[in-house]
C-alpha positions as CSV (number, residue, x, y, z in Angstrom):
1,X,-28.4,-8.5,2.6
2,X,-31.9,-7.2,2.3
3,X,-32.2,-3.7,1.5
4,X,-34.2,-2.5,4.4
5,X,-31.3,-4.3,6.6
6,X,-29.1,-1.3,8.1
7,X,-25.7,-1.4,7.2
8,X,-22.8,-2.3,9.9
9,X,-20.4,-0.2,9.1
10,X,-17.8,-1.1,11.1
11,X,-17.8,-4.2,8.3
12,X,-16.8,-4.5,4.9
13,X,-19.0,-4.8,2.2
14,X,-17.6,-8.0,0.5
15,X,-16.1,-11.1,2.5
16,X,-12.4,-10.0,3.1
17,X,-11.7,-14.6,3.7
18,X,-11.3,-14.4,0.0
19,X,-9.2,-13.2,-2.3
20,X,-12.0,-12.3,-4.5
21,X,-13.8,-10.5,-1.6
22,X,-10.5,-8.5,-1.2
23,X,-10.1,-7.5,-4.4
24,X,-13.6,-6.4,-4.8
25,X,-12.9,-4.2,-1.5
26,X,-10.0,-2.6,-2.8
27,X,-10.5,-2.1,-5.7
28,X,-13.9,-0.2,-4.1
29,X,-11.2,1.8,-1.5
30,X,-8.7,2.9,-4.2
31,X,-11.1,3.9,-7.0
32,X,-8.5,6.7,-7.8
33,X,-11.7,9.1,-8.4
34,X,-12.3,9.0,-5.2
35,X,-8.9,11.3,-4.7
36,X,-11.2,14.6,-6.5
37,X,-13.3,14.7,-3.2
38,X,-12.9,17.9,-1.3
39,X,-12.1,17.9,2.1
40,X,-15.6,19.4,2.9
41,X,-17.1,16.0,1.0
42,X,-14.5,13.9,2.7
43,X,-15.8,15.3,6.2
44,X,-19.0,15.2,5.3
45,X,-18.8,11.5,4.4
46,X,-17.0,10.8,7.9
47,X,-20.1,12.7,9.8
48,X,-22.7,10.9,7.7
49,X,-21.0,7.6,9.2
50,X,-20.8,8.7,12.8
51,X,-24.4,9.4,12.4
52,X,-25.6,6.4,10.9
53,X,-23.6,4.5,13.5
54,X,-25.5,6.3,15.7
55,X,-29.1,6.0,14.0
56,X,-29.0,9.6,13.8
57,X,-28.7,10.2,10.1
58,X,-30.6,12.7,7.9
59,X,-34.1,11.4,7.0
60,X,-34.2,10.1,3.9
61,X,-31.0,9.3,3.1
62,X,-31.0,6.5,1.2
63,X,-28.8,2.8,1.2
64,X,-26.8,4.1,-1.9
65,X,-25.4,7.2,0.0
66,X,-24.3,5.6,3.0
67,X,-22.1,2.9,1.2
68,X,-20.6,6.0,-0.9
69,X,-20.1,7.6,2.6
70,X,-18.3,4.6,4.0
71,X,-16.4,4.3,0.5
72,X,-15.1,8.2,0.9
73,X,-14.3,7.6,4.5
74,X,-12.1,4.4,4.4
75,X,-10.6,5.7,1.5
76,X,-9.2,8.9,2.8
77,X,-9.4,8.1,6.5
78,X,-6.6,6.8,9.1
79,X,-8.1,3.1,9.8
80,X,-6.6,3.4,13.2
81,X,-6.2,7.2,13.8
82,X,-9.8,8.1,12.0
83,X,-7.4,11.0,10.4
84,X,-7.8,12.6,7.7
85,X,-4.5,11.2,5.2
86,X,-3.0,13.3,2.5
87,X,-3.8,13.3,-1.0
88,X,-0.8,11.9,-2.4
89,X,-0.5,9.1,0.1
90,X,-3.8,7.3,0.0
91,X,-3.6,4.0,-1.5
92,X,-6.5,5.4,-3.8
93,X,-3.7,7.7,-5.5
94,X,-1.5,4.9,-6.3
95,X,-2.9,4.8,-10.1
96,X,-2.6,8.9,-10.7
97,X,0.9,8.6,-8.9
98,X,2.2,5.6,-9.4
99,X,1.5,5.7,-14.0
100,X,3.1,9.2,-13.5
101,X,6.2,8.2,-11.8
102,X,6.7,4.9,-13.2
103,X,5.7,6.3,-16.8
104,X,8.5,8.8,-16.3
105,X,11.3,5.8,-14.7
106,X,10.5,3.7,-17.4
107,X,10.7,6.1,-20.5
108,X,14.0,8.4,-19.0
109,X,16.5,5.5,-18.1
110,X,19.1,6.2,-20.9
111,X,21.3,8.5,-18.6
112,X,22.6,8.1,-15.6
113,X,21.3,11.4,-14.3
114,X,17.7,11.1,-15.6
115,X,17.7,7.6,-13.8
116,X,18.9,9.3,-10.1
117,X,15.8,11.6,-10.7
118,X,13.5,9.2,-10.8
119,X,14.9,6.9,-8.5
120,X,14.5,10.0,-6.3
121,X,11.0,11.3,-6.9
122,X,9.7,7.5,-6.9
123,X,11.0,7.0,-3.3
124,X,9.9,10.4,-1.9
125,X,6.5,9.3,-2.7
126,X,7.0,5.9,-1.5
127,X,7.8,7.4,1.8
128,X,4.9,9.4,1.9
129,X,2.8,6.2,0.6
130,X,4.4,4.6,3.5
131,X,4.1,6.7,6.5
132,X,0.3,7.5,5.7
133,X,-0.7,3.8,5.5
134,X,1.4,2.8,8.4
135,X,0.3,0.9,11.2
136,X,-0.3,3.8,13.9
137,X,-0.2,2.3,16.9
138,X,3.8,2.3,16.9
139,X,4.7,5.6,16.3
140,X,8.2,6.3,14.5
141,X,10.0,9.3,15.4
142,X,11.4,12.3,12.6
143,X,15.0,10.8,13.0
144,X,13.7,7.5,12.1
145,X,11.8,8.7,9.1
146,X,14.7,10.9,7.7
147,X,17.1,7.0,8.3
148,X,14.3,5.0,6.4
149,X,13.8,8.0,3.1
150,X,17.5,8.2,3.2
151,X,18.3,4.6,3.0
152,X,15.6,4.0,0.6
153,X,16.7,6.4,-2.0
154,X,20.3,5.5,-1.2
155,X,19.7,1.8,-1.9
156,X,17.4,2.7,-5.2
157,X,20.4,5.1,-6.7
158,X,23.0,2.1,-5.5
159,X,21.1,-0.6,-7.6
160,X,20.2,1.7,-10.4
161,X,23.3,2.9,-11.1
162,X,24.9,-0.3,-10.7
163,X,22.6,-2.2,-12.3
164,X,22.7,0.2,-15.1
165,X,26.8,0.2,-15.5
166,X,26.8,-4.0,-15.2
167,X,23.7,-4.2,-17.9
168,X,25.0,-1.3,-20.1
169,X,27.5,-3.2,-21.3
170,X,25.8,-6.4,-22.6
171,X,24.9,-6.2,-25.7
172,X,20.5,-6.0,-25.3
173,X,19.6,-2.9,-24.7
174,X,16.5,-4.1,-23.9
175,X,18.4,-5.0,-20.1
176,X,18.8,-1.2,-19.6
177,X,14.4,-0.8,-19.4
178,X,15.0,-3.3,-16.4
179,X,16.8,-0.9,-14.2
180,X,14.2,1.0,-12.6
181,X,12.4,-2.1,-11.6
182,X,15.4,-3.5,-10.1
183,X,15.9,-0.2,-7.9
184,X,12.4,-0.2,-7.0
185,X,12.1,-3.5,-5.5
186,X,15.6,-3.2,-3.8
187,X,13.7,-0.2,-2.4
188,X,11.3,-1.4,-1.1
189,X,12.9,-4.4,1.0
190,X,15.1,-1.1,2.5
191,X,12.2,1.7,3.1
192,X,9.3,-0.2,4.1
193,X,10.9,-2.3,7.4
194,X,13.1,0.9,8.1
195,X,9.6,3.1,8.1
196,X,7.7,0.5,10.5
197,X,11.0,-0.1,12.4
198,X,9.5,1.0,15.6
199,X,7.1,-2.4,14.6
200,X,10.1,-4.9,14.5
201,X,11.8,-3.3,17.3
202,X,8.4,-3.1,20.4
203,X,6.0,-5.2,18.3
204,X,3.4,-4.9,17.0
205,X,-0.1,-4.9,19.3
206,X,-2.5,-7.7,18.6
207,X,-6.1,-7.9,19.5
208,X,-8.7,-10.5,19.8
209,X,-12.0,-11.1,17.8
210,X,-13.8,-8.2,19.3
211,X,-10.7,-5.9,19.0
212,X,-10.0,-5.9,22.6
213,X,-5.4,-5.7,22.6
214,X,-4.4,-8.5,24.6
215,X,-0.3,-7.9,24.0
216,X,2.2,-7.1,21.2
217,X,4.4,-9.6,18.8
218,X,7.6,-8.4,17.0
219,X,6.6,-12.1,14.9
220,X,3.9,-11.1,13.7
221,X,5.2,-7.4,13.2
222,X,8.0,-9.1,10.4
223,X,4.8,-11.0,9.6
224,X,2.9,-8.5,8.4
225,X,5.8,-6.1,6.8
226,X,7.0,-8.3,5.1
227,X,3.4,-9.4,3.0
228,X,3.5,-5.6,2.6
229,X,6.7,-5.8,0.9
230,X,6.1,-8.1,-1.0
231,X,2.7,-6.6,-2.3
232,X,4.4,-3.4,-2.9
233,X,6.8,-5.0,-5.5
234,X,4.2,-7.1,-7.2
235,X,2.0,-4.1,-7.5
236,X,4.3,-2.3,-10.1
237,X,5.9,-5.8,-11.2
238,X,3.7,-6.1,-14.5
239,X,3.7,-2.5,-16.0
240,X,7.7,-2.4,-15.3
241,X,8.5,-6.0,-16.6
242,X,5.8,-6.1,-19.5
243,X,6.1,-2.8,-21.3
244,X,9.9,-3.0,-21.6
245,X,10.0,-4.9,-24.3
246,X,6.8,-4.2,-25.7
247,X,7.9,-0.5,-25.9
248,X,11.5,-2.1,-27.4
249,X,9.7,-3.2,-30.5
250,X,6.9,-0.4,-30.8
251,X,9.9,1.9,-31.1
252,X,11.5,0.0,-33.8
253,X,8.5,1.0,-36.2
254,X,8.8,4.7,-38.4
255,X,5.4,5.7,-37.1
256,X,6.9,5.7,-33.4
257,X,10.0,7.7,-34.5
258,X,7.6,10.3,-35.9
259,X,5.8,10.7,-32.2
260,X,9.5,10.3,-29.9
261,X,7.6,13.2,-27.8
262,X,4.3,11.4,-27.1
263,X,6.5,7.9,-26.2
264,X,6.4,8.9,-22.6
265,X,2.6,9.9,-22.4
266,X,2.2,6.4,-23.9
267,X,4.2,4.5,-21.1
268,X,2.0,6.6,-18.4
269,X,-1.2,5.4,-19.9
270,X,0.1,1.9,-20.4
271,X,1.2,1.9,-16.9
272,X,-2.0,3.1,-15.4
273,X,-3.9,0.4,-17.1
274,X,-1.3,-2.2,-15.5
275,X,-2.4,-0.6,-12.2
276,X,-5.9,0.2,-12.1
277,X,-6.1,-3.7,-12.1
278,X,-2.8,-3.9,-10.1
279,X,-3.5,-1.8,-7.4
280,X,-6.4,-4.1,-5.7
281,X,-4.8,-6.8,-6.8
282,X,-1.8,-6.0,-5.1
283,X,-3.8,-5.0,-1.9
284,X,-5.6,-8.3,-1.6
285,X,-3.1,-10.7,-1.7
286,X,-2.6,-10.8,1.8
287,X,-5.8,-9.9,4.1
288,X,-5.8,-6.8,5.8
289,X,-6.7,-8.4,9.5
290,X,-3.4,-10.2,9.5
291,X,-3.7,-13.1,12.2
292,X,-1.3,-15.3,14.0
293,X,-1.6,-18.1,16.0
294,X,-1.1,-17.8,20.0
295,X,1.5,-21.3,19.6
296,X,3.7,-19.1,18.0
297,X,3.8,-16.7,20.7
298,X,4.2,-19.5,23.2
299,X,7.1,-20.7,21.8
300,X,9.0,-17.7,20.4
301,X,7.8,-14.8,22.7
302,X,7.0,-16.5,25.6
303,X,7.0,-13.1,27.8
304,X,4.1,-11.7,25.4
305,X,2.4,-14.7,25.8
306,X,2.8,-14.4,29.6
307,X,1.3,-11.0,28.9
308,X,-1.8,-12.6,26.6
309,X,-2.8,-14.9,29.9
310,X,-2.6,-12.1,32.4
311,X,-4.7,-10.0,30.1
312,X,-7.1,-12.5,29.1
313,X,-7.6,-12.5,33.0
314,X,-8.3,-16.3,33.8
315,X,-10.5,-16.6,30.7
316,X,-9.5,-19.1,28.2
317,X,-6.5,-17.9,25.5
318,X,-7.5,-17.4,22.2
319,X,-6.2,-19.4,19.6
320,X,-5.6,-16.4,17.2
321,X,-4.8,-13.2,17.4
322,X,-5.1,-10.4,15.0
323,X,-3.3,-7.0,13.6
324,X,-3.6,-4.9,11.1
325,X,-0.6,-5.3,8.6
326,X,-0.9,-1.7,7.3
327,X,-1.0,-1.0,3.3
């Protein structure tokens, strides 16, 4: 793109087809420095895209400032609210968070108590990583938020504990660092589909090329949840598999006894270099404009594919249909 071109900002930066594109995209949206902008900047960021949108943008302001604006805004903002999200639930807080929390599972998972902490704190903020990056079109209700947090947590305590008493007593102790993964990804197959319920259970609504919604699919809603789930796990998979038993042997060695009280600073930096390069990765996997083909709705929802026709209003039906799968 040339540089006197003017920027559509309605379209990403990097071709999202490809993995590489993707990752380049995220790992542009969750630059966890992004999290240190104030509200005002945020705000401002958001107004300086309206404007340019609308041609109506300071003059002067140069090319750089308007991608930084659009890099601020989709980092902070609701992609289909425009609302401002919390702090601590942006995907570009995953690395601050996420090397804090998983630092702190990985390095207290002696006791049983210190484990049920964790467990705890971990899926409170998965929740609230949830709910902010939910697809927003199906709303869930207070009832069905305090079912999927309490399910969640239930079903990390449940694994960790059991998985702690079953691999307690084999003879490795290197099968107790395991635990907290374990919980985490049982976690996550419980909280993230009881979160979105409302997605499974109406569908979820798709749109066409241009965005127009044509109907809804509780296919592709499953569809899309579960790439999420499945991105969630792999996301912390490396840091929680890999430093176990590198942290096994470090702690073998006398200058390691000599700094027990730094061991679990260590594990937080270790795991925030896992997911500076995790998080994007993560993220990408999957694109964000999930699609699925109108066939599938034709043979397995036929009465939203009835829906699709009537709405398409004569006009040919579209071979593909799109949603966003949520973060």
């Amino acid at each position: 793109m040339e540089s006197h071109q003017r920027l559509d900002l309605d379209k990403p930066l990097w071709d999202l087809n490809t993995f590489v594109g993707r990752w380049k995209h995220f790992a542009w949206m969750t630059d966890f420095r992004t999290c240190i902008a104030s509200d005002k900047d945020l705000l401002a960021a958001k107004k300086l895209c309206e404007d340019y949108r609308l041609g109506a943008e300071p003059t002067g302001t140069t090319r750089d400032q308007v991608i930084y604006a659009k890099k601020l805004y989709e980092s902070a903002f609701h992609p289909d609210t425009g609302e401002l999200q919390n702090v601590f639930g942006r995907m570009s807080f995953q690395v601050p968070g996420g090397m804090a929390i998983t630092g702190a599972m990985l390095q207290f998972y002696r006791t049983t108590t210190a484990v049920v902490f964790w467990q705890w704190v971990n899926q409170s903020f998965n929740a609230l990583v949830n709910y902010t990056n939910r697809n927003a079109n199906s709303p869930i209700s207070t009832v069905q938020l305090g079912l999927a947090y309490a399910s969640a947590t239930t079903a990390a305590m449940v694994t960790a504990i059991g998985c702690k008493t079953f691999w307690g007593k084999r003879a490795n102790p290197l099968f107790a660092r395991y635990v907290p993964f374990a919980a985490v990804a049982a976690a996550n197959c419980v909280n993230i589909p009881l979160m979105r319920q409302t997605e499974i259970g109406g569908g979820i609504e798709l749109t066409d090329d241009d965005g127009k919604k044509l109907t809804r699919s509780k296919i592709a809603a499953a569809k899309g949840i579960s790439q999420v789930v499945i991105s969630r796990i792999i996301m912390c998979a490396p840091g929680m598999l890999i430093l176990p038993p590198i942290m096994e042997r470090l702690e073998k060695h006398n200058w390691m006894k000599k700094i027990t009280p730094l061991h679990g600073p260590i594990q937080v930096l270790f795991v925030g270099c896992f997911l500076v390069f995790m998080v994007p990765t993560a993220c990408a996997l999957f694109p964000q404009r999930c699609s699925i083909s109108t066939t599938t709705l034709k043979n397995w929802e036929p009465e939203n594919y009835e829906l699709l026709k009537k709405n398409c209003e004569g006009k040919e039906v579209p071979a593909f249909l799109y949603f966003n799968k949520g973060l």
